[in-house]
C-alpha positions as CSV (number, residue, x, y, z in Angstrom):
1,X,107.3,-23.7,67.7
2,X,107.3,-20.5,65.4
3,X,107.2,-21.6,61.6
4,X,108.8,-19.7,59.0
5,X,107.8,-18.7,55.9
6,X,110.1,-21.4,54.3
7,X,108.3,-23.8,56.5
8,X,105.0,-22.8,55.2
9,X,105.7,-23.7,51.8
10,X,107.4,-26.5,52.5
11,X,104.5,-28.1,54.0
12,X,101.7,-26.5,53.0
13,X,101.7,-27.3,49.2
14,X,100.0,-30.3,50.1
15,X,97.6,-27.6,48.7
16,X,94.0,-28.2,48.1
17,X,93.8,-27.9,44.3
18,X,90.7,-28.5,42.3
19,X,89.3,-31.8,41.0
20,X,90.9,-32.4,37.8
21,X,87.9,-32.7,35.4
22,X,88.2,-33.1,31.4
23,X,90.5,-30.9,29.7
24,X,89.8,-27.2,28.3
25,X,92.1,-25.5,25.9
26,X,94.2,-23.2,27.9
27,X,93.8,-20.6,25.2
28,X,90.8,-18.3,24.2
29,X,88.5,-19.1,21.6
30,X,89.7,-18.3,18.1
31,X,89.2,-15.2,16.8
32,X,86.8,-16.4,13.9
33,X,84.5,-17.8,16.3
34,X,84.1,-14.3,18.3
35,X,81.6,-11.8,17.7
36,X,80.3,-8.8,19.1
37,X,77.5,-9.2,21.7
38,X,75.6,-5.6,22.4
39,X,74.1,-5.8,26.4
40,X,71.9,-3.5,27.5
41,X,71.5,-3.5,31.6
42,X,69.6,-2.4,34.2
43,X,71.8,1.0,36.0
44,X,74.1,3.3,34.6
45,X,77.8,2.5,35.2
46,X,79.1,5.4,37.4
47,X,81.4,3.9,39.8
48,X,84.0,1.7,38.8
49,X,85.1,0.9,41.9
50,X,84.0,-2.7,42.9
51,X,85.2,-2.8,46.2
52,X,84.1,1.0,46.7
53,X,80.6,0.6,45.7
54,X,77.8,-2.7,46.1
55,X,76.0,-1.1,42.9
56,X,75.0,-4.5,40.8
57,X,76.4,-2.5,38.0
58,X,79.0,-1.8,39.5
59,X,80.2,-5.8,40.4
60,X,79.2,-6.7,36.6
61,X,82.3,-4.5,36.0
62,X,84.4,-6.0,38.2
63,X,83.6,-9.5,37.6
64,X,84.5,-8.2,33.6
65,X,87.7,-7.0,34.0
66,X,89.2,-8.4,37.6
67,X,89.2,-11.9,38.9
68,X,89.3,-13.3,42.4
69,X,90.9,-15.4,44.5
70,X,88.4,-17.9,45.1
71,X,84.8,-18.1,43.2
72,X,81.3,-19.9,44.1
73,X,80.5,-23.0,41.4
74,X,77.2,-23.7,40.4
75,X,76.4,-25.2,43.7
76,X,77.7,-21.8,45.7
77,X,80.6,-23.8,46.6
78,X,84.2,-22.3,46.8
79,X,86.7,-23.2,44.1
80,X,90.0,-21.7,43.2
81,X,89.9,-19.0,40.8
82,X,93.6,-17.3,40.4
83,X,94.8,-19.3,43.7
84,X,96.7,-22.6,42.2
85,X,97.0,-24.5,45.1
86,X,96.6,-23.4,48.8
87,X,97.0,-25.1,52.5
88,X,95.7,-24.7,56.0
89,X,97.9,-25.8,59.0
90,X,97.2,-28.6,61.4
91,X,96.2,-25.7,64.0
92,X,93.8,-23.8,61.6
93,X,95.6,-20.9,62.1
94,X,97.6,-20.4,59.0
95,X,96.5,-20.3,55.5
96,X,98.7,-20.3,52.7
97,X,97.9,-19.4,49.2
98,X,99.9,-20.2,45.9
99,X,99.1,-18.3,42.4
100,X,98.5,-20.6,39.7
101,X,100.8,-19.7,36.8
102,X,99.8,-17.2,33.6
103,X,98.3,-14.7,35.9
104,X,99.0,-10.9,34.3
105,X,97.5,-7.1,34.9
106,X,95.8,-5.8,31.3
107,X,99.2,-3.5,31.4
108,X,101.5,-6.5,30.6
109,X,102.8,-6.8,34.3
110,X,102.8,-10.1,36.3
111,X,99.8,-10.5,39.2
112,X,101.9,-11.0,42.2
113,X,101.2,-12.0,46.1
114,X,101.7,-8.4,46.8
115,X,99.2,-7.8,44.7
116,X,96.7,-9.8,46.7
117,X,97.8,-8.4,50.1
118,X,97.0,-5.0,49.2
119,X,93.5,-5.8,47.4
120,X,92.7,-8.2,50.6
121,X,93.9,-5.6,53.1
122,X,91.9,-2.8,51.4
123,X,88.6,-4.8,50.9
124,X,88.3,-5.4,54.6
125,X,88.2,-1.7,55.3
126,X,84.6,-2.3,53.5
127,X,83.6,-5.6,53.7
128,X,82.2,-7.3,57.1
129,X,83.8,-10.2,56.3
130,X,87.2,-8.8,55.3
131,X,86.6,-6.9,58.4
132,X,86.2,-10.1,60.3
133,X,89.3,-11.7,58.9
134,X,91.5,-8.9,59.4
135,X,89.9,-8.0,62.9
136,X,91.3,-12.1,63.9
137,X,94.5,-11.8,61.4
138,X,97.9,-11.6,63.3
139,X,99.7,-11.1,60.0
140,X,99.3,-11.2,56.3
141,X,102.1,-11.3,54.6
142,X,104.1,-12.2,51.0
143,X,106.0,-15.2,51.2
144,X,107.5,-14.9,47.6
145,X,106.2,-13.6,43.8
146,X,103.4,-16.2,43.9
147,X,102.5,-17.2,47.6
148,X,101.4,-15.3,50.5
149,X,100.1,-16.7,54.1
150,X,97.0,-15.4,56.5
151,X,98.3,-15.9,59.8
152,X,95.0,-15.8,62.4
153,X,95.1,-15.1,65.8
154,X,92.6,-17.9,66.2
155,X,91.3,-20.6,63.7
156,X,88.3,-18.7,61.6
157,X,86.1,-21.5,59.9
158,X,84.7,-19.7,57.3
159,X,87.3,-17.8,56.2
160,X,87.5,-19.8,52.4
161,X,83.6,-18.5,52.0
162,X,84.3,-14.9,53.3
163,X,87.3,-15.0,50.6
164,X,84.4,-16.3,48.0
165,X,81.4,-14.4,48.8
166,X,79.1,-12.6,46.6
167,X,77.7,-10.7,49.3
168,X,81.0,-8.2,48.8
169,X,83.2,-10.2,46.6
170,X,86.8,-9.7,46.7
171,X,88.3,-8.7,43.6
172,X,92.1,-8.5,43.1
173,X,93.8,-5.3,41.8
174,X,97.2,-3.8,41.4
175,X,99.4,-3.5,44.4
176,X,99.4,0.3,43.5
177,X,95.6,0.5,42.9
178,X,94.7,-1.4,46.2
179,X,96.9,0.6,48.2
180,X,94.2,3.5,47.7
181,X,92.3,4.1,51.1
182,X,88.6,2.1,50.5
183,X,86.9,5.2,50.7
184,X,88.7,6.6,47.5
185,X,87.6,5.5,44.2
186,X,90.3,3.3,42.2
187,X,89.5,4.4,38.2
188,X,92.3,2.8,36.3
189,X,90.1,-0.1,35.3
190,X,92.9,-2.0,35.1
191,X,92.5,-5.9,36.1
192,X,93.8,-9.4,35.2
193,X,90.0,-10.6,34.4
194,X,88.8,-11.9,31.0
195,X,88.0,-8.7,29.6
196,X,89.9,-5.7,28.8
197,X,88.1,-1.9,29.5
198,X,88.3,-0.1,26.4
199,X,89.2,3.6,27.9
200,X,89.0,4.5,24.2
201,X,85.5,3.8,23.4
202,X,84.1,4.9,26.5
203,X,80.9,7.1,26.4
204,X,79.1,7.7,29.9
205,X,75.7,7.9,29.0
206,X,75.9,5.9,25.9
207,X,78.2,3.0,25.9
208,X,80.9,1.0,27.7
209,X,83.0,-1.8,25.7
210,X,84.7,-4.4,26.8
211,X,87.5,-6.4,24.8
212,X,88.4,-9.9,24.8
213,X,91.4,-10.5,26.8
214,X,93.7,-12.1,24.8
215,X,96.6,-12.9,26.9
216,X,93.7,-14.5,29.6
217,X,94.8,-18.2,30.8
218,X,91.7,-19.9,32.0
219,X,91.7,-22.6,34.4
220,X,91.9,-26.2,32.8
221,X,88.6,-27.1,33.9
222,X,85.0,-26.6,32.5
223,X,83.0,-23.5,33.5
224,X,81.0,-24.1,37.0
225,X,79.1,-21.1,38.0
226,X,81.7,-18.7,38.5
227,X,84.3,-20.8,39.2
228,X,86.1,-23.2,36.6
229,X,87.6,-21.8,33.1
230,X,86.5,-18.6,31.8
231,X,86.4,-19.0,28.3
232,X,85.1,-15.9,26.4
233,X,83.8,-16.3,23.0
234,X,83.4,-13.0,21.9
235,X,85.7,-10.6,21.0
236,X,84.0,-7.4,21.9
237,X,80.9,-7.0,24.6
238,X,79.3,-3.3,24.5
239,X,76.9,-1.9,27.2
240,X,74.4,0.4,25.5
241,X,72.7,2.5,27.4
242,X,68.9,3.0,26.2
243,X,66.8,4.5,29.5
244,X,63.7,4.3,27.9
245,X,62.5,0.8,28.4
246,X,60.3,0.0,25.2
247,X,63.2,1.6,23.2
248,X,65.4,-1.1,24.5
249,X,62.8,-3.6,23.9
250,X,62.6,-2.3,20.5
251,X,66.5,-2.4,19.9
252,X,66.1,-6.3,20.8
253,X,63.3,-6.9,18.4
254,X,65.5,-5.6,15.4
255,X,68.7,-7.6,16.3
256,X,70.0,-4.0,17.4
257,X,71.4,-5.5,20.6
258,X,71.3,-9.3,21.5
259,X,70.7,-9.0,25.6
260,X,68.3,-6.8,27.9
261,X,68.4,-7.0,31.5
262,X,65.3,-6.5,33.4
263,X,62.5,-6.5,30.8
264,X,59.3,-5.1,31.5
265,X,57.1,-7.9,32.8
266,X,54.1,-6.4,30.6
267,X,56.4,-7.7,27.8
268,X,57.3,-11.0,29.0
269,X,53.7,-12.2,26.4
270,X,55.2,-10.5,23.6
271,X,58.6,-12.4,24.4
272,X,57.6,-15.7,24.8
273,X,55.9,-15.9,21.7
274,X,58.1,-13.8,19.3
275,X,60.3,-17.0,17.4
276,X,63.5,-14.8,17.7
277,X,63.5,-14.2,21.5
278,X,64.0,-15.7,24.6
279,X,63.5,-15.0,28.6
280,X,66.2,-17.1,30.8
281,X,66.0,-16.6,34.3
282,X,69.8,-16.5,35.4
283,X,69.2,-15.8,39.2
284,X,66.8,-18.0,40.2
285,X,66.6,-17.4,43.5
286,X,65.7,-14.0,43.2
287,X,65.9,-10.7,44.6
288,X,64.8,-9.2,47.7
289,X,63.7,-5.6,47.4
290,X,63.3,-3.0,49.8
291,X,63.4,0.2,51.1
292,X,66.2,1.8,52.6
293,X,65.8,4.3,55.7
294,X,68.4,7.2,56.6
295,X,68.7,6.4,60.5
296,X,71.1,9.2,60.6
297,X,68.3,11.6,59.9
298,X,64.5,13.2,61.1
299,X,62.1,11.4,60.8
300,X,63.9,8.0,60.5
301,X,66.4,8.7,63.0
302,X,63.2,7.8,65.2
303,X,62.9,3.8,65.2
304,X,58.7,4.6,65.7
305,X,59.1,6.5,62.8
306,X,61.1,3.6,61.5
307,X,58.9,1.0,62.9
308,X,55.7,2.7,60.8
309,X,57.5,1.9,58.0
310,X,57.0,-1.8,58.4
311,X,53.1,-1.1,59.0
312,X,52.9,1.3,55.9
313,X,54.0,-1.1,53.5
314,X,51.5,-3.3,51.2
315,X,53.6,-5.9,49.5
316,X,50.8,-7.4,47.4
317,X,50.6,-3.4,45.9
318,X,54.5,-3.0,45.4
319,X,55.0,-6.7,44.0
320,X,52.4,-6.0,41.5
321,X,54.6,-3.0,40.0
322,X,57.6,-4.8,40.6
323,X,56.7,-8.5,39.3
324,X,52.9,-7.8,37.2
325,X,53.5,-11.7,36.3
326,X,52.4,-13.2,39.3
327,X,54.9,-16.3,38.6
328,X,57.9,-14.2,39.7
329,X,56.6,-12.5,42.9
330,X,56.4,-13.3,46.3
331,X,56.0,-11.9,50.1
332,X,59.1,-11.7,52.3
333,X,59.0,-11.2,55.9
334,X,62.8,-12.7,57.1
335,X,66.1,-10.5,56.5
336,X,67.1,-13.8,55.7
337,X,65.7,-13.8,53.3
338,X,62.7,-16.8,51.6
339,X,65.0,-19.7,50.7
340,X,67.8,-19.8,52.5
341,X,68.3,-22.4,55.5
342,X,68.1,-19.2,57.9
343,X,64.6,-17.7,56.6
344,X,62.2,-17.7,59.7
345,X,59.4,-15.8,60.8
346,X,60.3,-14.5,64.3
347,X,58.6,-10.9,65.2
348,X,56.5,-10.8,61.9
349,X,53.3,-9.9,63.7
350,X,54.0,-6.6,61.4
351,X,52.5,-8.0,58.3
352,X,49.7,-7.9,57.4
353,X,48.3,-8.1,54.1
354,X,47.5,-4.6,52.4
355,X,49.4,-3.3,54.9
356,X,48.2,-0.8,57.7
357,X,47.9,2.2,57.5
358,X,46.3,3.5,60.6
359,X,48.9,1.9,62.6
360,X,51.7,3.4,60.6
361,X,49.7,7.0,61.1
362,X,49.9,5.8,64.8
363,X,53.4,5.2,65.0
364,X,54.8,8.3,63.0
365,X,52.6,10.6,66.0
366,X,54.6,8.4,68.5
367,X,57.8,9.7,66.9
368,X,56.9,13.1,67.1
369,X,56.9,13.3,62.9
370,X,56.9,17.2,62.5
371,X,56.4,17.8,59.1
372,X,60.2,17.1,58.0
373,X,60.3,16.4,54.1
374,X,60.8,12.5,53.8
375,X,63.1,12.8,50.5
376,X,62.5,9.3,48.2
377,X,65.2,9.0,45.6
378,X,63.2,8.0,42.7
379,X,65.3,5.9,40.0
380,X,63.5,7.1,36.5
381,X,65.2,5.0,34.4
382,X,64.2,1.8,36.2
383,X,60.7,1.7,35.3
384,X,59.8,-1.0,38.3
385,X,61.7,1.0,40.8
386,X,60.4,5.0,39.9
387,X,57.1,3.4,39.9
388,X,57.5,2.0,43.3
389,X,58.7,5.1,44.5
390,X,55.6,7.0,43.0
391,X,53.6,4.2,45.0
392,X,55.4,4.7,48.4
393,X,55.2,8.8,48.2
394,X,51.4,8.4,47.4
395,X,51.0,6.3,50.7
396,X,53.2,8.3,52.7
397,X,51.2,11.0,51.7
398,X,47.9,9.6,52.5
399,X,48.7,9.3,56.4
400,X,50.1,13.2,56.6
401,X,53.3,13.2,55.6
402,X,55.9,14.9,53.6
403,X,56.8,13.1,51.2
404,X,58.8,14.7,47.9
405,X,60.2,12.6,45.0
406,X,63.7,12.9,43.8
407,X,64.5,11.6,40.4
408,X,67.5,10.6,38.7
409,X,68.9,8.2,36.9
410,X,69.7,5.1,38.9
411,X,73.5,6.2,38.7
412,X,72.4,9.2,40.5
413,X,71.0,7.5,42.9
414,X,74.2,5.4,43.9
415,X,76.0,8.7,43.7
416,X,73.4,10.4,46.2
417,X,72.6,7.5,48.7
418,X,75.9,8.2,50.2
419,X,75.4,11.4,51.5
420,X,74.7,11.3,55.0
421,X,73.4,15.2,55.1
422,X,70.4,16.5,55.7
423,X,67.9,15.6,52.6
424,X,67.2,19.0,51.9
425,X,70.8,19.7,51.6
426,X,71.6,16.9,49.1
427,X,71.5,14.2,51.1
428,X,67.8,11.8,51.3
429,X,65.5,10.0,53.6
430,X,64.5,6.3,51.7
431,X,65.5,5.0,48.6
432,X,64.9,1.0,47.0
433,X,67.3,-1.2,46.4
434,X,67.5,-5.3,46.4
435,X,69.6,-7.8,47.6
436,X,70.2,-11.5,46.2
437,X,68.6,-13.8,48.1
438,X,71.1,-15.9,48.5
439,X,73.2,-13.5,49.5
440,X,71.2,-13.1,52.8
441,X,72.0,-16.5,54.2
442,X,75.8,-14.8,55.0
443,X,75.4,-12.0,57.7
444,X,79.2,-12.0,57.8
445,X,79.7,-11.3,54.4
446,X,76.3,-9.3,53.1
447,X,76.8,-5.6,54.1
448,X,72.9,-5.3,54.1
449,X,72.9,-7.3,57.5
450,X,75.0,-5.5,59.2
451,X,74.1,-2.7,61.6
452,X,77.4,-0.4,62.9
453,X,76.3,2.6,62.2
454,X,77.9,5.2,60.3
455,X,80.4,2.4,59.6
456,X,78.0,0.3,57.7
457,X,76.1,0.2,54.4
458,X,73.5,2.8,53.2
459,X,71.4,3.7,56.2
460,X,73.2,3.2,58.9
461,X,71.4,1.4,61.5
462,X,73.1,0.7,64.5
463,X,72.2,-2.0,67.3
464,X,75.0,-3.1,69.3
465,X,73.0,-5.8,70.7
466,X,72.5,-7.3,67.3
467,X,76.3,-6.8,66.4
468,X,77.2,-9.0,69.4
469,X,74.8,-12.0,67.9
470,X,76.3,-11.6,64.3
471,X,79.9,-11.7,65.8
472,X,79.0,-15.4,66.9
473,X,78.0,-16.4,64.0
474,X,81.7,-17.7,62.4
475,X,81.9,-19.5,65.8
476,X,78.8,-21.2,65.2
477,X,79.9,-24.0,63.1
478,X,76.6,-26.0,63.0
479,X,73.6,-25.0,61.1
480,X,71.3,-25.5,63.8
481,X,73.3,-23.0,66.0
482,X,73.2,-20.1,63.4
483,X,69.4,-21.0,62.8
484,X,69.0,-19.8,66.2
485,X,70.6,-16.8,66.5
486,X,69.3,-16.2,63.0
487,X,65.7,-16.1,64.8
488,X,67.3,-13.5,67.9
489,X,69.2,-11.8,65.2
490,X,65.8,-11.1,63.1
491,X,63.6,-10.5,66.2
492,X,65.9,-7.5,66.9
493,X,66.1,-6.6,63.7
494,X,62.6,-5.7,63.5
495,X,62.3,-3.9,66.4
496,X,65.0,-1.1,65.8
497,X,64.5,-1.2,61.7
498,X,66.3,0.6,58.9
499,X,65.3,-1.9,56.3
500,X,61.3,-2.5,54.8
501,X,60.8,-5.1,52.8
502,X,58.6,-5.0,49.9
503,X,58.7,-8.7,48.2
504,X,60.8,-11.5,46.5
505,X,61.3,-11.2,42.9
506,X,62.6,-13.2,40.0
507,X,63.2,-11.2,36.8
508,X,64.6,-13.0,33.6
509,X,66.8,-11.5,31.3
510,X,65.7,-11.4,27.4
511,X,67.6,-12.2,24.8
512,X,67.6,-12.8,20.9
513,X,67.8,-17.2,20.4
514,X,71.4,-16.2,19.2
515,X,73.1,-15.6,22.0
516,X,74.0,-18.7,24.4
517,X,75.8,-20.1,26.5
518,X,74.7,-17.2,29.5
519,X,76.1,-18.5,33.0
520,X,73.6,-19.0,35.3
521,X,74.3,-17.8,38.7
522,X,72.8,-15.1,41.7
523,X,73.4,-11.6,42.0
524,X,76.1,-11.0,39.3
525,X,76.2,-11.4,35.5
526,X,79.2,-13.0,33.7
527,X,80.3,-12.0,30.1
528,X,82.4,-15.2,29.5
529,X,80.9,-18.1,27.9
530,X,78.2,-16.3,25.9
531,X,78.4,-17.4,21.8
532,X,76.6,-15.5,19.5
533,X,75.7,-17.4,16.1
């Protein structure tokens, strides 16, 4: 029997609402208790465009001034986030999703479902698992001001996680803003989030502010992760921009700003025992990093030349650049990642501790390496990363090959990597980058793990074979089942390449003993919550 829309919301507000848990004020914080908070992070804030870009940056921003439908808790559980209540049908088929009420853009206008179509609908022209969604969706479609349905073609277990992930999280815009193709950047900076962008005070280069949202209804619940009520305590948040990293450090010291991201590790000592600061680890599952190869172009568009990467590489040498306190550092060998249920060690006969050189020499003469300049983009204000590229050129270099920095600032770098030209016509050959770890249990939803090509992330590794096994994966409801094609999916994976990894870190943030109240969570940093005494 067909079921209307009137049907739908008939029976399926016998929603799935969140626990009711002790009561929150509904309003913001008072303004006497706000304060200013000065941030410095690790990037420079180029593209605004959350949905456009995976820069870490770049989802700081979004998670500032958009929300989302559905957020991960504390426990990386879904919750509700702007969805009030929402229902599946007894087929599994049918999904239907209610606004909860007090919901408004940062221009005075009412969030609506047709809002959320057009956001959903553009974010799966990026996202492998909006892609996966809307590849199985027979319809998605407004049901009124507040509620809209996800018809699927067939039920789609996962599709509450894929709505929640923070592998390419899916943040709601305007109707008008989403309806922009993916592949054109939305800069109105205009959301419905906690915090409001202050166009005004803008400086690239400098500083970004961000103002307390003062029309924002939080949920009634308690903060959980990112889910729950997000009460912000300040009323202004700025982002200075200080490249030099002892300068920032320095800024801290004085009281000059209350937060650095990413402190150098050499000053972790100086940290722990100065009484007015503090390192918090807010991620502590880490980071992968890694190198990133251009398959589209010589010499990586050879997988030998690919494969040599994997040889080259000595962890122990890049993890003591990128993590000199041993506490925080650790070899990787899965693309899943080291602590997630799918981490194994199928086709890892690669490693090899201080790498190998000879056999990466080896492989490049296999590929026929000619010569062709092997372009790093070298991050200079990112003291970990520009020293790991200085690393990498110096061994490429070692076994006979071409290998020319490229520095920039890291928002150069996200500007660059997308250039799939030759890289001596603007374009580049490897560049590092990192991943949450967490993030790599979810091949669906983690663009990283995906290889389609020139349809894909940075790179662009393509494998059909592997593409078949990571299509079974929402079809493999067991944990058992996806630990087995997590081993096939790996043991392909390192036999056609694009990705090298170079070790797990864990980097705490610094702060002064002032500022509190930081939400502790993987790959993202939230603004809300934070008190400043």
């Amino acid at each position: 029997m067909a079921i209307s829309r009137r049907d739908i919301v008939k029976a399926g507000l016998a929603f799935g609402a969140a626990v009711s848990i002790p009561s929150v004020t509904r309003a913001q914080a008072s303004p006497s208790a706000a304060k200013t908070v000065r941030m410095v992070m690790s990037g420079d804030l180029r593209v605004f465009d959350p949905i456009s870009s995976t820069a870490t940056i770049t989802g700081d921003h979004g998670l500032a001034i958009y929300d989302t439908l559905f957020a991960p808790d504390s426990k990386l559980m879904p919750q509700p986030q702007m969805v009030g209540k929402w229902a599946v049908s007894e087929d599994k088929k049918t999904y239907t999703f209610q606004l909860r009420d007090g919901l408004g853009w940062h221009d005075g206008t009412p969030v609506t479902a047709a809002d959320c179509v057009a956001s959903i609908r553009r974010w799966a022209q990026v996202a492998p698992g909006g892609k996966l969604i809307m590849g199985r969706a027979k319809d998605i479609s407004k049901i009124d001001d507040k509620t809209f349905a996800l018809a699927m073609k067939e039920p789609l277990g996962p599709l509450i996680d894929l709505l929640a992930t923070l592998g390419s999280p899916l943040f709601i815009m305007r109707e008008k803003d989403a309806n922009r193709p993916a592949t054109e950047q939305v800069i109105a900076n205009i959301g419905s989030g906690p915090f409001k962008f202050n166009e005004a005070l803008a400086n690239p280069g400098a500083s970004f502010t961000y103002d307390r949202n003062e029309n924002y209804v939080p949920r009634n619940e308690l903060p959980d992760g990112f889910a729950g009520g997000k009460i912000v305590y300040a009323d202004r948040i700025i982002w200075q921009t200080i490249a030099n990293p002892q300068t920032a450090f320095s800024a801290l010291q004085a009281g000059e700003v209350d937060f650095l991201e990413g402190p150098p590790a050499d000053l972790y000592p100086i940290i722990r025992t100065d009484p007015n600061l503090a390192l918090q680890v807010l991620d502590k599952l880490g980071w992968v990093n890694l190198l990133r190869l251009n398959c589209l172009q010589k010499p990586f568009d050879n997988v030998k030349a690919r494969q040599a990467m994997l040889h080259l590489v000595d962890q122990e040498a890049f993890l003591r650049i990128l993590s000199a306190d041993p506490k925080y550092g650790h070899q990787v060998t899965s693309i899943f990642g080291n602590d997630t249920l799918y981490s194994n060690n199928e086709n890892t006969t690669w490693y090899k501790k201080g790498g190998d050189p000879e056999k990466a020499k080896q492989l490049f003469r296999e590929a026929n390496y000619a010569g062709e300049k092997v372009v790093i983009l070298q991050p200079t204000n990112m003291m970990a990363y520009s020293n790991a590229s200085q690393l990498l050129a110096a061994a490429l270099r070692k076994i006979g090959i071409n290998a020319e920095l490229a520095p920039s600032d890291w928002g150069g770098v996200v500007t660059r990597r997308s250039n799939k030209g030759p890289p001596g016509d603007g374009g580049w050959s490897i560049f590092i980058s990192a991943w949450p770890d967490i993030s790599l249990s979810d091949p669906i939803g983690t663009p990283l793990l995906v290889a389609d090509g020139e349809k894909g992330w940075y790179g662009w590794p393509k494998n059909d074979e592997y593409e078949a096994l990571r299509a079974k994966w929402a079809d493999s409801p067991t944990v058992a089942e996806r630990q087995a094609l997590a081993r096939e999916m790996q043991g392909l994976s390192w036999n056609f390449g694009g990705t090298v990894l170079l070790g797990q870190t864990v980097s705490p943030i610094a702060r002064r003993n002032t500022l509190t109240g930081l939400i502790e969570m993987p790959a993202l940093i939230a603004m809300w919550n934070m008190q400043k005494v």
